[in-house]
C-alpha positions, 0 to 999 in steps of 0.5 A: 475652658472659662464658662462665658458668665465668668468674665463678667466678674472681672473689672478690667482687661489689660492687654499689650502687644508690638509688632503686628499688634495694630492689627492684633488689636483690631480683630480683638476689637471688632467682637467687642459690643458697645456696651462692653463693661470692663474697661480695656488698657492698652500698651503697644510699643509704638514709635515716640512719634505715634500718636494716631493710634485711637483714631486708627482704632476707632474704625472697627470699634464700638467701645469710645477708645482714647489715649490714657491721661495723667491722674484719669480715672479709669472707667469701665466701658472705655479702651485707654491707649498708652501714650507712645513713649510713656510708661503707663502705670495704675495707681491705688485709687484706680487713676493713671499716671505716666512716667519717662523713667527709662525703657523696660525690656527695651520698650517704653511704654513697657507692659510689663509696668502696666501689667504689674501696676494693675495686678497690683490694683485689680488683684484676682479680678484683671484679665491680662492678654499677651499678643504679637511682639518681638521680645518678651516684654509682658512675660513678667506682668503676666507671671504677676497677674497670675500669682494674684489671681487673675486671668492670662490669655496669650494669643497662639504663638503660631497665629501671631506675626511674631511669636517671641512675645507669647512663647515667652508669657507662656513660657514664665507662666501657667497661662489660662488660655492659649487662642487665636485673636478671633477666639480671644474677641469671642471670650472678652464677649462672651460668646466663645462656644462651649467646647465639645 
């Protein structure tokens, strides 16, 4: 099990999710402090119609969550949304850029672009979360974020809504932990129990 200290030399978090994911999401969160360090990136497959979502978030969260921007920095301490219908990339300077080149694995935004992008970047000090979902989007960006170093957490399959989308991180990858949403908030806050 990852010693709690260790998260903290991670710079950011990147975490996608489809179906059941709003909820996925809101469990994860409300473990978080206010004064969370690392800054949070997120794709969820939402419909090109769906631009509620930070403020739906808002509600169980301490950290100041916003849909990402164009050319925006990425700041620690801050939860970025892909906007809906979007691919969200990281670039080398650590800003965003979208893009409305076609689906990928059916989806846009699609995580496995954000995951690979930020792998890219970030390098051995990204933490990449696979929740709910109904395809295997992410499965590849996870592979990645792994092979560079990084940390993968996949949520338990037999506690997601559907279990495609970890079955299939799992399965493209030796991911680092397979846990619950409430055990993944714990580990994001440093407060998951040393195991026996």
């Amino acid at each position: 099990m990852l010693k709690p200290e260790c998260i903290n030399k991670y710079e950011t978090v990147v975490i996608g999710a489809s179906t059941g994911g709003i909820d996925a999401l809101r469990t994860i969160f409300s473990f978080l402090p206010a004064d969370f360090k690392q800054a949070i990136i997120v794709v969820l497959h939402l419909s090109p119609q769906s631009r509620a979502l930070p403020q739906v978030l808002n509600r169980q969260c301490r950290m100041v969550i916003k849909e990402a921007e164009e050319k925006e920095e990425i700041r620690g301490g801050v939860i970025y949304i892909a906007p809906a219908n979007y691919h969200l990339m990281v670039e080398e300077d650590k800003t965003f850029s979208l893009s409305l080149e076609g689906p990928v694995n059916y989806a846009r935004p699609s995580i496995d672009v954000l995951f690979e992008t930020a792998a890219d970047v970030y390098g051995e000090n990204l933490i990449g979360i696979i929740l709910t979902g109904g395809n295997k989007d992410g499965s590849q960006g996870v592979k990645k974020i792994k092979k560079g170093g990084g940390l993968a957490i996949v949520q338990d399959p037999s506690t997601a809504n559907v279990d495609s989308m970890p079955r299939a991180a799992i399965a493209a990858s030796e991911v680092d932990h397979i846990l619950s949403l409430d055990k993944i908030g714990l580990l994001l806050a440093d407060r998951l129990p040393a195991p026996d």
